[in-house]
TIZA-999318 format. One record per residue (C-alpha): x, y, z; residue number from 0. Coordinates in steps of 0.001 Angstrom, whole numbers. Example, Ala and Ser with C-alpha at 12.3 -4.5 7.8 and 13.67 -1.06 7.14 Angstrom:
+---------+---------+---------+-----+
!      px !      py !      pz !   n !
+---------+---------+---------+-----+
!   12300 !   -4500 !    7800 !   0 !
!   13670 !   -1060 !    7140 !   1 !
+---------+---------+---------+-----+
This chain:
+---------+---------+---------+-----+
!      px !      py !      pz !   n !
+---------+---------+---------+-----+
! -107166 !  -87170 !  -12862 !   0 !
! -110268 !  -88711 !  -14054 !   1 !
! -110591 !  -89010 !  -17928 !   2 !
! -113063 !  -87336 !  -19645 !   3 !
! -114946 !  -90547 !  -20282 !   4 !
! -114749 !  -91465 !  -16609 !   5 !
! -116793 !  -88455 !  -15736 !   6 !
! -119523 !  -88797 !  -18753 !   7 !
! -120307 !  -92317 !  -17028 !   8 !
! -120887 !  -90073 !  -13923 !   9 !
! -122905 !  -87692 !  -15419 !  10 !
! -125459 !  -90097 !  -17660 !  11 !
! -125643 !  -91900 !  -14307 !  12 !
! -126604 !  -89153 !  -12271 !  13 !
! -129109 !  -87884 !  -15238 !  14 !
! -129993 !  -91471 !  -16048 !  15 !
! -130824 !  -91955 !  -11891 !  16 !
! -132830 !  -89230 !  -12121 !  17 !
! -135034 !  -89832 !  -14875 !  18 !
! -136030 !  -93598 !  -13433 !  19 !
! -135698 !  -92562 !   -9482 !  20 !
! -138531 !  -89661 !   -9251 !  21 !
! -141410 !  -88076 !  -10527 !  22 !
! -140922 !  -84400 !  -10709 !  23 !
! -144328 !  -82489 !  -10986 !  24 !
! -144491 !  -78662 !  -11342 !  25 !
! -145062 !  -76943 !   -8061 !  26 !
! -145101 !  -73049 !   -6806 !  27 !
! -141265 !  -71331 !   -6085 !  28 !
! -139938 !  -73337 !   -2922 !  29 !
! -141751 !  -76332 !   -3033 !  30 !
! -140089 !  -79663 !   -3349 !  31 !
! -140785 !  -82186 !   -6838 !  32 !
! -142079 !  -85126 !   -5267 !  33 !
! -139040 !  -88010 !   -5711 !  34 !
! -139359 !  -91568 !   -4355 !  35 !
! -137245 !  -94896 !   -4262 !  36 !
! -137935 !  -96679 !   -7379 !  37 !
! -137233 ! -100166 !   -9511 !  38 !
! -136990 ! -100212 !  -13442 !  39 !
! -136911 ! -103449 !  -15179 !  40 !
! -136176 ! -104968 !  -11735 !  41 !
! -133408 ! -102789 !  -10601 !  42 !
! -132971 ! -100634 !   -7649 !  43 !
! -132413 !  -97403 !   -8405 !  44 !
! -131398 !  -94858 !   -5440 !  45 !
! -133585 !  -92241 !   -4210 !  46 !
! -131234 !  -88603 !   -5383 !  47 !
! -132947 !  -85918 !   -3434 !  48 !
! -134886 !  -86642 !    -297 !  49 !
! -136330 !  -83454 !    2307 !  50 !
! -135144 !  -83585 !    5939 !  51 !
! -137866 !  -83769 !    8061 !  52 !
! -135674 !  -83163 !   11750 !  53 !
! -133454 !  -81379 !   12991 !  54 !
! -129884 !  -83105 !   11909 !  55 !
! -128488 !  -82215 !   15340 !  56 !
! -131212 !  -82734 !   17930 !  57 !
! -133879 !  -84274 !   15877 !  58 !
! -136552 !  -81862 !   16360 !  59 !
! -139017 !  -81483 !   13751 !  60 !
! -139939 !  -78366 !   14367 !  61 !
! -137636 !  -76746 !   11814 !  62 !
! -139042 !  -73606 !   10218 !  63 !
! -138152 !  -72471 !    7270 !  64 !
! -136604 !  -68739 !    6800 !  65 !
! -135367 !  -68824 !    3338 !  66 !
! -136398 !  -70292 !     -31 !  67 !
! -133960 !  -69547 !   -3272 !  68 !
! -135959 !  -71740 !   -5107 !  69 !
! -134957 !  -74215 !   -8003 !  70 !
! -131462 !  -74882 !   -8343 !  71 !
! -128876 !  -77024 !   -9936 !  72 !
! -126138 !  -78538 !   -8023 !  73 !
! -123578 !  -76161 !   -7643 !  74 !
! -120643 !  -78211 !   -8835 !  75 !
! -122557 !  -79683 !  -11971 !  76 !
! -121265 !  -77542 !  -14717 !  77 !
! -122298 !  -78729 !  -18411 !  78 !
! -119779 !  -79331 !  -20605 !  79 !
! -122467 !  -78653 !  -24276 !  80 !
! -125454 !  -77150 !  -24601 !  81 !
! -127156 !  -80179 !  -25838 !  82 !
! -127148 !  -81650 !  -21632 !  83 !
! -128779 !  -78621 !  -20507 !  84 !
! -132729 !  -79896 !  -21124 !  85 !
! -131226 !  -82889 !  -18762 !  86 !
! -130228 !  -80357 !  -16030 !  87 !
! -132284 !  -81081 !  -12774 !  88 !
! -132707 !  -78460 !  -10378 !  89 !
! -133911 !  -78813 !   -6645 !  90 !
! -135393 !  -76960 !   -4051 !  91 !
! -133265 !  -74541 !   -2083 !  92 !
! -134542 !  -73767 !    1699 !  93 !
! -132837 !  -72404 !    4493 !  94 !
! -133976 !  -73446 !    7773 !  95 !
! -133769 !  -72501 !   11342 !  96 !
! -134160 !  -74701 !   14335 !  97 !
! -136085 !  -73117 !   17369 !  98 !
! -134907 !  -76010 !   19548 !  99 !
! -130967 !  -76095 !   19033 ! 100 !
! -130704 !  -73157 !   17151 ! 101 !
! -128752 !  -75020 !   14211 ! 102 !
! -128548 !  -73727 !   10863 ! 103 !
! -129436 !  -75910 !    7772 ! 104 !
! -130771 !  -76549 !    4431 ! 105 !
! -133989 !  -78973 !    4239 ! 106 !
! -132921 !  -80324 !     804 ! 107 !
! -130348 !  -83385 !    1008 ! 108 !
! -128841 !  -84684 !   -2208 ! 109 !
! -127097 !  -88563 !   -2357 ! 110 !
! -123883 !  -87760 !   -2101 ! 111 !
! -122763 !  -90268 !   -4021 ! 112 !
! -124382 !  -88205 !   -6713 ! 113 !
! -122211 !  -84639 !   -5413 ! 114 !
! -118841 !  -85685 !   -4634 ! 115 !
! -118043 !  -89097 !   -6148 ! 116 !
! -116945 !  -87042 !   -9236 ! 117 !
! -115741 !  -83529 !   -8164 ! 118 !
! -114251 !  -80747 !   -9666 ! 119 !
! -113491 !  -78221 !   -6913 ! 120 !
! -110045 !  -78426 !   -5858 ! 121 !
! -108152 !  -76460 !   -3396 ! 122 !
! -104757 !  -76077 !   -5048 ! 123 !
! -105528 !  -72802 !   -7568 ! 124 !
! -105646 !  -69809 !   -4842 ! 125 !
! -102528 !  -68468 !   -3474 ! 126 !
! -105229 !  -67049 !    -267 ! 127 !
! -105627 !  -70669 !     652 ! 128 !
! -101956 !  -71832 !      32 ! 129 !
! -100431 !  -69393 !    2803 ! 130 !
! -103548 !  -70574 !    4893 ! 131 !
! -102413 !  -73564 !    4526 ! 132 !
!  -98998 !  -73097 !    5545 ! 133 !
!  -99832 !  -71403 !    8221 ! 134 !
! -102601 !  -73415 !    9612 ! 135 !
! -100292 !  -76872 !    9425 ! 136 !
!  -97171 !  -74824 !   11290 ! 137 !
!  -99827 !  -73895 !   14241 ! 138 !
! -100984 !  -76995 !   14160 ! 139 !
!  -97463 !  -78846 !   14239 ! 140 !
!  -96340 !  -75958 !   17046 ! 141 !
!  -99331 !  -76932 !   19447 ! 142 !
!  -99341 !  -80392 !   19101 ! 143 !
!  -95448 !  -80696 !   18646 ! 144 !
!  -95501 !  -83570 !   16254 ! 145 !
!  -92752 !  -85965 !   15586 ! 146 !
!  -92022 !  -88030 !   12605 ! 147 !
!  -94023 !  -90894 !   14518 ! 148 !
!  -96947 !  -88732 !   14425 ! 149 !
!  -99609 !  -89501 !   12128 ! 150 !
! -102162 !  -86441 !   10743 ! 151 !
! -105507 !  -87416 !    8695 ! 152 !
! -107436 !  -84910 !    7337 ! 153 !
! -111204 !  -85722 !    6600 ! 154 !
! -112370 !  -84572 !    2873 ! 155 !
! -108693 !  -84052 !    2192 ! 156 !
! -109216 !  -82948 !   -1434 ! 157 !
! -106143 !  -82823 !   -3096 ! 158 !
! -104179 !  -83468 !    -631 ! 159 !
! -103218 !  -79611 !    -276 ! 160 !
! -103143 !  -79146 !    3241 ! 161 !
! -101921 !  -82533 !    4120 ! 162 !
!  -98408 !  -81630 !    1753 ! 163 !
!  -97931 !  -79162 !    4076 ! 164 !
!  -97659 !  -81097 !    7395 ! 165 !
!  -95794 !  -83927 !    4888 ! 166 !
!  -93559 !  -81198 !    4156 ! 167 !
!  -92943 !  -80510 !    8068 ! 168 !
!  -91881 !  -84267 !    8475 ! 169 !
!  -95159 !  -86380 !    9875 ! 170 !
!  -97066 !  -89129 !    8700 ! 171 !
! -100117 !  -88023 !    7084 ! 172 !
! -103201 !  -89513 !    5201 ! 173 !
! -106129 !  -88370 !    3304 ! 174 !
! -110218 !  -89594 !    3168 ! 175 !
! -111419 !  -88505 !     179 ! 176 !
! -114581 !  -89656 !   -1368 ! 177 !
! -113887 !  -88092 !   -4658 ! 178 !
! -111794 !  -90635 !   -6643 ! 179 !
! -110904 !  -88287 !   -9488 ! 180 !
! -109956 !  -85596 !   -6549 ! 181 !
! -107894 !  -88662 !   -4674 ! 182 !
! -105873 !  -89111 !   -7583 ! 183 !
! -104549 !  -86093 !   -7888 ! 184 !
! -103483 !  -86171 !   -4458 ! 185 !
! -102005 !  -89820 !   -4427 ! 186 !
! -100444 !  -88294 !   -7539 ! 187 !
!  -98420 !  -85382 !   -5662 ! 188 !
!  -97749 !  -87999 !   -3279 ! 189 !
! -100055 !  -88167 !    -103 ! 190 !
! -101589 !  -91144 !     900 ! 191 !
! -105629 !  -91314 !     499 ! 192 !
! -107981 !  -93645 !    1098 ! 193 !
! -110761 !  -92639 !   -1356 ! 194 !
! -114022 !  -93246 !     775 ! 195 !
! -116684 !  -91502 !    2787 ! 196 !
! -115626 !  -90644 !    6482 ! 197 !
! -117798 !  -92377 !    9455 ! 198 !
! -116953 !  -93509 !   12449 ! 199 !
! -116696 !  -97294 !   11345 ! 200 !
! -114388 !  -96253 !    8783 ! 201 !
! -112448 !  -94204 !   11670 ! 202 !
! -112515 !  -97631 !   13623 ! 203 !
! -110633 !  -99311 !   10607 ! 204 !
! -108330 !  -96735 !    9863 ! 205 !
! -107195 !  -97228 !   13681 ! 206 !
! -106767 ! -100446 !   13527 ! 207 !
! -104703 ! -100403 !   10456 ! 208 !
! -102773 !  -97264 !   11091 ! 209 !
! -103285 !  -97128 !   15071 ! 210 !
! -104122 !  -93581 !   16423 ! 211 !
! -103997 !  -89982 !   15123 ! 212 !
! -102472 !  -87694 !   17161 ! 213 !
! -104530 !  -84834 !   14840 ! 214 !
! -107277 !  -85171 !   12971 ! 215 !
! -108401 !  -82356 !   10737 ! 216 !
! -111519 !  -81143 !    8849 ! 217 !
! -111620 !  -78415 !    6574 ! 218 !
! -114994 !  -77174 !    5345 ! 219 !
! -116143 !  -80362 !    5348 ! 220 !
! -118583 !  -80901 !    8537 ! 221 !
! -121373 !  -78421 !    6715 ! 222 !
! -121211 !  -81258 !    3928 ! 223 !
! -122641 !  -84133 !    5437 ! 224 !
! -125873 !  -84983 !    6452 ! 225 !
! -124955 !  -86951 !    9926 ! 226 !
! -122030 !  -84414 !   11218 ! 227 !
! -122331 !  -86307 !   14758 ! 228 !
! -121346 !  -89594 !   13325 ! 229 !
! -118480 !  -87529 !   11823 ! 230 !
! -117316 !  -86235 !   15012 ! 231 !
! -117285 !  -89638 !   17105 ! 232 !
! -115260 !  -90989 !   13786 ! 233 !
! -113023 !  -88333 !   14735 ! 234 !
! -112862 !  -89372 !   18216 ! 235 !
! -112437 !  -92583 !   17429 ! 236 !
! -109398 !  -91997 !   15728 ! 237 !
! -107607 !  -89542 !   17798 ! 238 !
! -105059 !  -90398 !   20321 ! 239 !
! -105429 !  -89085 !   24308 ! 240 !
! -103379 !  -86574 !   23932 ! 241 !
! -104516 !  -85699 !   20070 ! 242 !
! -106499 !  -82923 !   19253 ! 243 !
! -109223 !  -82295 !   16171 ! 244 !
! -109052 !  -79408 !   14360 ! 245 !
! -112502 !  -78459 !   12444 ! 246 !
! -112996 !  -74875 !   10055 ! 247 !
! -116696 !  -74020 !    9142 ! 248 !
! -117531 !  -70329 !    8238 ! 249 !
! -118728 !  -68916 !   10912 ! 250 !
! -122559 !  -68230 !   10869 ! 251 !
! -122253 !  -64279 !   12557 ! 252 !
! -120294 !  -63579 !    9304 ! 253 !
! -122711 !  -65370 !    7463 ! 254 !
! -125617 !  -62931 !    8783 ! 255 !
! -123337 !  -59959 !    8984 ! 256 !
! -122072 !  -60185 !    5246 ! 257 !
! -125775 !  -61115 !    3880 ! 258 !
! -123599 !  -64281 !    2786 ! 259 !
! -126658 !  -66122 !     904 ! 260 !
! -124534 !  -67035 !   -2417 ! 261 !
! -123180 !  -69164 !     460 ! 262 !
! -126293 !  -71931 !     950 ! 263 !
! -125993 !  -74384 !   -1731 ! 264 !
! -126875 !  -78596 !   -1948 ! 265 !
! -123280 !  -79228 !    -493 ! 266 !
! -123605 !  -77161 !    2227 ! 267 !
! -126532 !  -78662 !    4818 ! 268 !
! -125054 !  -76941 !    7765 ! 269 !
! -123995 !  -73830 !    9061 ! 270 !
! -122305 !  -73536 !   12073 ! 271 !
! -122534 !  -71145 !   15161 ! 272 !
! -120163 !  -71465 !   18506 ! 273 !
! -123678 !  -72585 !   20121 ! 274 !
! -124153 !  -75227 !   17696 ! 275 !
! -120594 !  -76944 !   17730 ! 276 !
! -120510 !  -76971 !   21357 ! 277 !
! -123678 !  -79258 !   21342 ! 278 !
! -122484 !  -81178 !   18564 ! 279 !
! -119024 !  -82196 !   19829 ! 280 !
! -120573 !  -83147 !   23396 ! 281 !
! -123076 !  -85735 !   21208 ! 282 !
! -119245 !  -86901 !   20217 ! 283 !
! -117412 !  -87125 !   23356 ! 284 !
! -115610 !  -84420 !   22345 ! 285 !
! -114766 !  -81042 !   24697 ! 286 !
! -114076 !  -77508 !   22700 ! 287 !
! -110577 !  -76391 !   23635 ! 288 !
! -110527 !  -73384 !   21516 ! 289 !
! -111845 !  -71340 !   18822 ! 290 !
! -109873 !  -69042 !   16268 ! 291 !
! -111281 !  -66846 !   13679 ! 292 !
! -109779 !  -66384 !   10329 ! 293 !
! -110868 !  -64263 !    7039 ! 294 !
! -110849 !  -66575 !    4405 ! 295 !
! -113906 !  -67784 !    2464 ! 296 !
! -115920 !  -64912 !    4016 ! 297 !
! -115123 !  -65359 !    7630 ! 298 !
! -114436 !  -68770 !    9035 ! 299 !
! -113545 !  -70446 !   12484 ! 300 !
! -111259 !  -73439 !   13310 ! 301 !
! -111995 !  -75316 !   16115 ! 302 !
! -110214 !  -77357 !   18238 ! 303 !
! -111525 !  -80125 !   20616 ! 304 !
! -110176 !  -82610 !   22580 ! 305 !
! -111603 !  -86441 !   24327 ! 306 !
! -113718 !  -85289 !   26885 ! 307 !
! -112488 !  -88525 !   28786 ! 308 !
! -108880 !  -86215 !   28759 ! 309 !
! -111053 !  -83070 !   28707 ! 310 !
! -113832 !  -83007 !   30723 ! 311 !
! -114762 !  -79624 !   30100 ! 312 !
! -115536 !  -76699 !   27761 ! 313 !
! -113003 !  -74103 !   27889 ! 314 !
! -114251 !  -71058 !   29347 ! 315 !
! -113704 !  -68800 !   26498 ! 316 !
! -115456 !  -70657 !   24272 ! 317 !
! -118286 !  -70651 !   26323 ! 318 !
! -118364 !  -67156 !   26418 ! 319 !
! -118119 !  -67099 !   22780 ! 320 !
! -121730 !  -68878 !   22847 ! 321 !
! -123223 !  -66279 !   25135 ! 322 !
! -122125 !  -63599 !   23143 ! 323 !
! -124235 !  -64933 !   20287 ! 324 !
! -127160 !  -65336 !   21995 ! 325 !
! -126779 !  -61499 !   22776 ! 326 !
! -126138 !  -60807 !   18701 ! 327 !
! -129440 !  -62737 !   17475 ! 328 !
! -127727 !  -65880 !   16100 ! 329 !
! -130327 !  -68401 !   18093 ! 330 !
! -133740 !  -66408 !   17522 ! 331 !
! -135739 !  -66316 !   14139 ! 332 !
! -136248 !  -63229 !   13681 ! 333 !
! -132547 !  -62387 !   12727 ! 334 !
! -132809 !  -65012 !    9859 ! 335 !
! -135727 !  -63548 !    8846 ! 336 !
! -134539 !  -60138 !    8439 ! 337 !
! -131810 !  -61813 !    7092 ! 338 !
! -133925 !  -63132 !    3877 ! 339 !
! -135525 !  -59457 !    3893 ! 340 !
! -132050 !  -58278 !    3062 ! 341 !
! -131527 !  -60971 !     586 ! 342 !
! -134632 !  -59825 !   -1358 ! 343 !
! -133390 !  -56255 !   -1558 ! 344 !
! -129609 !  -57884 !   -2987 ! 345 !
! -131042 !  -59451 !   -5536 ! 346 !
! -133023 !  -56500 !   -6667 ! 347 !
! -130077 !  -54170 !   -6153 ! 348 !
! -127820 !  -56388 !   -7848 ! 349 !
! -130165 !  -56766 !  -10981 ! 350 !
! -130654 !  -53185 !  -11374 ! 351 !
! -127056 !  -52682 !  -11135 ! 352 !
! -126179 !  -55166 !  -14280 ! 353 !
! -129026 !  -53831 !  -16235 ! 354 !
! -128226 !  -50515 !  -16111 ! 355 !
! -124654 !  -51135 !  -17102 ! 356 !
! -125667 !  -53106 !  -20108 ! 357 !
! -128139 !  -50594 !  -21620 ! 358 !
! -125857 !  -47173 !  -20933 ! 359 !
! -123621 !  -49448 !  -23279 ! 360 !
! -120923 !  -50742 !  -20578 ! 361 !
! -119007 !  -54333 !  -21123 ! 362 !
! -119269 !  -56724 !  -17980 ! 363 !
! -118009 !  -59965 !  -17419 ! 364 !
! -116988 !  -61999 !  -14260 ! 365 !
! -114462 !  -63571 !  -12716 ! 366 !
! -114510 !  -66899 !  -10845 ! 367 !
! -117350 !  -69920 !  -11411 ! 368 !
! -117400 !  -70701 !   -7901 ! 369 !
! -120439 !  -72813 !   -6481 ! 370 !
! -121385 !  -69890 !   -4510 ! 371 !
! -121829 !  -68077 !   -7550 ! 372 !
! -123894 !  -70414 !   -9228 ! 373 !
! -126198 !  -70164 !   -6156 ! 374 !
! -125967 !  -65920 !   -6372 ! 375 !
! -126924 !  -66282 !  -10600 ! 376 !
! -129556 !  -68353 !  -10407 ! 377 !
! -131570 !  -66883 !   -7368 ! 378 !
! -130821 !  -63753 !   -9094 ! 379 !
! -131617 !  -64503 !  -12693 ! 380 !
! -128477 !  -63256 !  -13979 ! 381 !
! -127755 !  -65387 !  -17253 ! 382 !
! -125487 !  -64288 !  -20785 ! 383 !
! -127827 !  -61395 !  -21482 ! 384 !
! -126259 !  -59538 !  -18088 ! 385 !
! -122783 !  -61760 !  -17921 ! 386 !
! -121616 !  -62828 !  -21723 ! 387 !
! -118863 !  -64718 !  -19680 ! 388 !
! -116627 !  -65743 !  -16303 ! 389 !
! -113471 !  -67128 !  -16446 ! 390 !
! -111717 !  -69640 !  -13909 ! 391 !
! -108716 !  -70483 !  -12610 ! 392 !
! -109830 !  -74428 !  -12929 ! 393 !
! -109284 !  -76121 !  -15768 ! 394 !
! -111668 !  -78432 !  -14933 ! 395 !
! -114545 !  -75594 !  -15346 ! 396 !
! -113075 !  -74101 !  -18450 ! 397 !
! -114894 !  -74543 !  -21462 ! 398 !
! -118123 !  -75890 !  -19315 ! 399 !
! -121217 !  -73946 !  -18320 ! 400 !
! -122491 !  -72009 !  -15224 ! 401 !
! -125241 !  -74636 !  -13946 ! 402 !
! -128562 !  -73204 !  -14480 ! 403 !
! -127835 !  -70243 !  -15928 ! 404 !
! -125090 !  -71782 !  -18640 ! 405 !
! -122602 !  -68848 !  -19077 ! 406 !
! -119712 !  -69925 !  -20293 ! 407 !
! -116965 !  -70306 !  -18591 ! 408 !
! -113605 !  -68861 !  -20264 ! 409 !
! -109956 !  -68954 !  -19569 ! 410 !
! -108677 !  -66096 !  -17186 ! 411 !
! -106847 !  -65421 !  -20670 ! 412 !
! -110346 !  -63975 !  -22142 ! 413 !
! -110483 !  -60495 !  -20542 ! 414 !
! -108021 !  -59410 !  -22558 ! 415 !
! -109512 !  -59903 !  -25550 ! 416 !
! -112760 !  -58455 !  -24502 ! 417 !
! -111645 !  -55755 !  -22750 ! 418 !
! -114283 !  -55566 !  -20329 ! 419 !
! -115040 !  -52104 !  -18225 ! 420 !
! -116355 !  -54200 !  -15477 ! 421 !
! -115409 !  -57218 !  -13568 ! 422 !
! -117898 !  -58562 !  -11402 ! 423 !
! -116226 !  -60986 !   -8570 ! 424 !
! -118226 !  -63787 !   -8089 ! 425 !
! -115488 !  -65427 !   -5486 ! 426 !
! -115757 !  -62612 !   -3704 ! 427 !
! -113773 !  -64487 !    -973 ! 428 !
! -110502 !  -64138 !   -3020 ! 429 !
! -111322 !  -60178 !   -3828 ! 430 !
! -108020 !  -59314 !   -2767 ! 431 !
! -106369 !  -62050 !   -4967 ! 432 !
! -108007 !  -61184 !   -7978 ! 433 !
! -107995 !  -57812 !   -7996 ! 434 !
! -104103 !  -58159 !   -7315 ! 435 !
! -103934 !  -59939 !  -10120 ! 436 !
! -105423 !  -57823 !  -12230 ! 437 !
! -103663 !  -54630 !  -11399 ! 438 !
! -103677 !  -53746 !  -15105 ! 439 !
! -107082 !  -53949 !  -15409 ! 440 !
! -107824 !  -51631 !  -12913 ! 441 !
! -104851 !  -49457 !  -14184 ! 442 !
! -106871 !  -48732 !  -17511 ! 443 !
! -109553 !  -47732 !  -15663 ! 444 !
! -111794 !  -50826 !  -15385 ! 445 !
! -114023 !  -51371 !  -12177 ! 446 !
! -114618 !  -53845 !   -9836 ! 447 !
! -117901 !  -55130 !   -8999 ! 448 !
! -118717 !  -57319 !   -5267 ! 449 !
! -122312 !  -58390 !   -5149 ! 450 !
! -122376 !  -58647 !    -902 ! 451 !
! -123253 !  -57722 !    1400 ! 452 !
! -124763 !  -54671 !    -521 ! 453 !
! -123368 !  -54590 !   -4711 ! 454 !
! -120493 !  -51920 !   -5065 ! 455 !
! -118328 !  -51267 !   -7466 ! 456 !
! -114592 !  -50716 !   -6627 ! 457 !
+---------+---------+---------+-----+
């Protein structure tokens, strides 16, 4: 783990970058501060935010946008004091569709040395993804029946989570994880990571010192990056002729069907359809063997792919998976736009919903600081007034600050003490978890409160 001082030099870097990298001028809701590449006493300093101007999978500009959330801070960049919140930075926020590919994406890139260097989402604190986990390495494992001579690399491995799991099953394994602090605590629990950014000439060292992976595996990470094809020919480059890669994404129908907006943040550029993976992994070399859907994080689906020079086609199921979504709406405007209609009426619903429980008297608080809920509070305006407090599995959020909005985040300890009468899930994902977990809660009489698709209260 990173010490505290460790990520202050972070922080003053990022704020410090800012400050001498752009010129941020006031502009209307959705439009971008104008930032440019910039020297300061004779130093370089790194552009942070630049607008994509093409399509990042077939490089057509004629990207239109469908959804603006407006200003917002990085999702993951919780203060730790009030006195760094007049140094907070916030960004534009655009979803965009393209006509020509029908990919999914945000126009707003951020350097990601700026995002992930210094990271404090970790997979290790739900139980949900644990028994994923498990489950996902023992399939994996099964279908590829690995040996102890086998080696597994995960891309964005995190803490090394997923990887204990096929370590646990007897293979070689080893992590890329660009987040040193995150790396640590992995190399710590004992799985090997090399704590760098995946590309293909990375992949083509990594085979040359290790020789070839007979899986390679990437878990919500492919939405993260702003080249996903170089990603995917890394990938290839690493796998063996008989290996197989293994890639989970939410799954964009789930997106559309569960008005999953809270989902679009900087870290996420892409999101994925059938349709769009299938033209991405042929710009790889790469055929799609097979795709599985799975519940967690709000719907998601793992593919698997093979060398097209072993597999020279698309399976057939899969490509029927692709026409089916051209029959649901998922490669025409229109649905996104009815989509950000819907979006509008959330946040108004959602609002409403909060008010009126404060001023009949009622005591709300939240549960979970995840970065889709920093995305949901600030489109939505929700700040201490509505929310005194969420608390957080993570130590690494408790005691910070909600980006943007700054509510403070609060051991899971705190809702006894306050004694709330509602509970309003902001990791909505892990519903089921949480409200397990809170059985006593509920038991009193205290209510549950999901903001999507439409706000309810359980």
């Amino acid at each position: 783990m990173a010490s505290d001082g460790e990520i202050d030099t972070i922080y003053c870097w990022t704020y410090r970058s800012i400050d001498l990298a752009m010129t941020i001028h006031s502009k209307p809701k959705g439009e971008s501060p104008i930032e440019s590449d910039a020297a300061h006493d004779g130093i370089a300093v790194r552009q942070i935010h630049r607008q994509a101007t093409e399509c990042r999978l077939c490089g057509s500009p004629r990207m239109a946008v469908v959804l603006q959330l407006g200003p917002t801070p990085l999702a993951n960049a919780f203060p730790r004091h009030p006195d760094e919140f007049a140094d907070e930075q916030a960004y534009p926020l655009d979803l965009a569709f393209c006509p020509d590919c029908s990919l999914v994406q945000i126009v707003d890139e951020i350097d990601p040395e700026v995002m992930f260097r210094d990271y404090i989402y970790v997979t290790g604190t739900s139980t949900t993804i644990a028994e994923h986990n498990r489950a996902y390495a023992d399939a994996v494992h099964s279908h590829l029946r690995l040996t102890p001579d086998d080696l597994v690399v995960e891309i964005a491995s995190n803490d090394g989570s997923l990887l204990s799991c096929f370590r646990d099953l007897g293979v070689q394994v080893l992590g890329i994880e660009p987040a040193r602090n995150i790396a640590d605590l992995a190399r710590e629990a004992g799985i090997d990571t090399v704590s760098e950014f995946f590309s293909d000439d990375l992949a083509t060292e990594l085979r040359s010192a290790r020789g070839p992976a007979k899986a390679v595996i990437g878990n919500n990470v492919l939405a993260h990056v702003p080249n996903p094809a170089d990603v995917l020919r890394g990938a290839a480059t690493l796998l063996a002729d008989d290996g197989a890669l293994f890639i989970e994404v939410p799954y964009l129908a789930e997106f559309l069907e569960g008005l999953e907006y809270d989902t679009v943040y900087h870290e996420h550029l892409c999101y994925f359809s059938v349709t769009a993976l299938l033209r991405l992994c042929e710009q790889a070399g790469l055929s799609v063997l097979g795709v599985d859907r799975f519940p967690v994080h709000g719907g998601t689906i793992r593919m698997r792919a093979g060398l097209r020079t072993s597999h020279p086609h698309h399976s057939d199921t899969v490509l029927a998976m692709a026409a089916a979504e051209d029959v649901q709406g998922l490669t025409t405007e229109a649905s996104y736009r009815e989509f950000a209609r819907q979006v509008e009426d959330n946040r108004q619903a959602l609002v409403t919903l909060l008010e009126s429980l404060r001023d009949r008297g009622h005591r709300v608080a939240a549960y979970g600081a995840p970065a889709k809920g920093n995305t949901l509070l600030n489109y939505c305006g929700i700040g201490p007034d509505l929310l005194p407090f969420t608390v957080d599995q993570n130590p690494w959020k408790v005691g910070r600050y909600t980006p943007g909005m700054h509510i403070p985040v609060k051991h899971v300890d705190s809702l006894d003490e306050f004694a709330p009468d509602y509970i309003l899930i902001l990791a909505w994902n892990f519903a089921d978890e949480i409200m397990q977990k809170l059985e006593t809660f509920r038991a009193r009489g205290g209510k549950f409160i999901l903001p999507v698709p439409t706000p309810r209260i359980l």
